[in-house]
N, C-alpha and C positions, 0 to 999 in steps of 0.2 A: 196665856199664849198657847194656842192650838198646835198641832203635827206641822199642819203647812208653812207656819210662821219661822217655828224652828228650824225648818229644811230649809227656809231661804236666808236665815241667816247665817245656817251654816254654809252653805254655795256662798253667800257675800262674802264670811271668811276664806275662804279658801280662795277665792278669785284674787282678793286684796293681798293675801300671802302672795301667790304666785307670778303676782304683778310687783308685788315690792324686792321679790328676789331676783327676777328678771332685769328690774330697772337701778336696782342698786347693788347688789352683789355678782351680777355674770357680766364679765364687761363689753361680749358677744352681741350681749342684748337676744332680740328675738332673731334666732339663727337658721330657718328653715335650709336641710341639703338641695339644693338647686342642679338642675343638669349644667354642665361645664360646655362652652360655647364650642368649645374645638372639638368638643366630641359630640354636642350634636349633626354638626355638620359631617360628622363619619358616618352616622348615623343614620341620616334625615335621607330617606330614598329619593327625594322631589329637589335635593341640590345637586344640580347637573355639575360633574368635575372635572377640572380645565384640562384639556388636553393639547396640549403645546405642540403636536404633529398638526392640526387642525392649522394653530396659530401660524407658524411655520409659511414662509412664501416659497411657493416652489416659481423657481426660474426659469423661464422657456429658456430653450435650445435657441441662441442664437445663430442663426443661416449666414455664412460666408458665400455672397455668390461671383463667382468671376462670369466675364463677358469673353466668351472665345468667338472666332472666326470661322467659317468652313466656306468654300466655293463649288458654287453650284451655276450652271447655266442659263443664260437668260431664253427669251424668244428665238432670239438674234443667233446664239451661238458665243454668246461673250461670255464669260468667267465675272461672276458675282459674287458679292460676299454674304454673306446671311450670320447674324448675332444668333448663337445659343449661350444661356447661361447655365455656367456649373456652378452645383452645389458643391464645394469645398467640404462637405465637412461630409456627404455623401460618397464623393468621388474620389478615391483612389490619385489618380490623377488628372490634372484638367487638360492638359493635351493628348494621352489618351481617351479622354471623353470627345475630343474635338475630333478625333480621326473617328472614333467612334461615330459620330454622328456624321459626317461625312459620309462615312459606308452608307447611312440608311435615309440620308438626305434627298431631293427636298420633303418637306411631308407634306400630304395630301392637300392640306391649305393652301401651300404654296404654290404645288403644281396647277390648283383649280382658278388661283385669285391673280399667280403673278405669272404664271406660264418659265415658271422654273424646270428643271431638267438634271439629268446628271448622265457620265455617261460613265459612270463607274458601275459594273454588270452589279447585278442585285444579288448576284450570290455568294460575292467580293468577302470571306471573311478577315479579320485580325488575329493572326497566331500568336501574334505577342506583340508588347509594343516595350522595348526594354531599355530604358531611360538610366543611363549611368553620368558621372561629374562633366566627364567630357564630350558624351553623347548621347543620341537616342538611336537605336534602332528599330525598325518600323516591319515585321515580317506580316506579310498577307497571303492567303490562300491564289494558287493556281487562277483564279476565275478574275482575277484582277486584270489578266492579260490577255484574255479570249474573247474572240469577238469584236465586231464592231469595225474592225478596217485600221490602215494609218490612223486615217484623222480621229478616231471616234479614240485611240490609246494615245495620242499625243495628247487629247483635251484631258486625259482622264488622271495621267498623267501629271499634266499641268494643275488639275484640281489638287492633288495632294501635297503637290511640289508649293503650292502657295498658303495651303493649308498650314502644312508644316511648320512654315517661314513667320508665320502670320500668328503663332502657339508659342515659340522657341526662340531663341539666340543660339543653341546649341547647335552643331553640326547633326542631321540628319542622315542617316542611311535609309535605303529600303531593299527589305529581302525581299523574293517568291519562293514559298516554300522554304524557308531555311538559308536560300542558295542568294549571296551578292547580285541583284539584279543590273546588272552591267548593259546588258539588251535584254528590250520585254518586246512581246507580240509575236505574231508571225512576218511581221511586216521588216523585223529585226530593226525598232528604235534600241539609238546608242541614249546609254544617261551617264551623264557625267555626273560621280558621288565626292562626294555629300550635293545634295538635293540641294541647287541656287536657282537662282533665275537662269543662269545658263547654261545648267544641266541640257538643256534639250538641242543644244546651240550646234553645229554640224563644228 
């Protein structure tokens, strides 16, 4: 029996040892350490991980819009009404939005398409519009009453007085300047307050 014979029959023993201790006395058997699943995954750069703000549905802003009223003039000289919608969840209030838009009514559309009008002066501002349980009061700048003649503050007059009406259930006032407007113009119109339909009435 030559060197070579020898060495393979010792590797045969040894193999057979190692295989019979394995398969009969470790009860493991062949137990190679393995990488652990949850920590590959801590691991593993190329596993993108869940981000639940992503998942998450964000909820539009729902829009509350109301439908208010303002009067504007026609061709004719008659009192119109015209819809703007307010944003409720933008606006403060929806009938100070509607006197708001009022002041700066008709717009250019309107004037070009329907031959609308107004004859509230353009410089007309709102100093306050102050809305309490049992009222609103309505103060406007000086320039709401200047100009224009009788007829052109009676109509202007009447734009707001319907306005108003057309917003609310509440009694209405209207100030100039801070001060009970009792008589507006130079023309001296009387208003009977709170603002009705028959405010303007002799």
């Amino acid at each position: 029996m030559n060197g070579s014979q020898k060495f393979g029959i010792i590797c045969l023993i040894i193999i057979t040892v190692v295989y019979v201790y394995f398969s009969f006395f470790n009860k493991e058997g062949f137990n190679f350490p393995m990488r652990d699943q949850e920590s590959e995954e801590q691991i593993n750069p190329f596993v993108k991980p869940s981000d639940n703000a992503e998942n998450t549905e964000i909820k539009p802003v729902k829009k509350e819009i109301k439908t208010v009223k303002i009067y504007v003039t026609d061709s004719k000289g008659n009192l119109r009404s015209v819809n703007r919608k307010c944003d409720i969840s933008v606006e403060k209030s929806c009938f100070n939005y509607a006197i708001k838009e009022l002041l700066s009514a008709p717009s250019d559309w309107e004037k070009s398409n329907k031959g609308l009008s107004s004859e509230i002066p353009a410089g007309t501002k709102i100093l306050s519009v102050r809305e309490g349980s049992n009222n609103i009061l309505i103060d406007l700048s000086s320039s709401f009453e200047s100009g224009g003649g009788a007829e052109s503050t009676y109509i202007r007059v009447r734009q707001l007085i319907k306005t108003s009406l057309a917003n609310t259930k509440l009694p209405v006032y209207l100030y100039i300047n801070g001060k009970q407007a009792d008589v507006i113009g130079g023309e001296g119109i009387m208003i009977k307050q709170p603002l009705t339909e028959k405010s303007l009435d002799d």
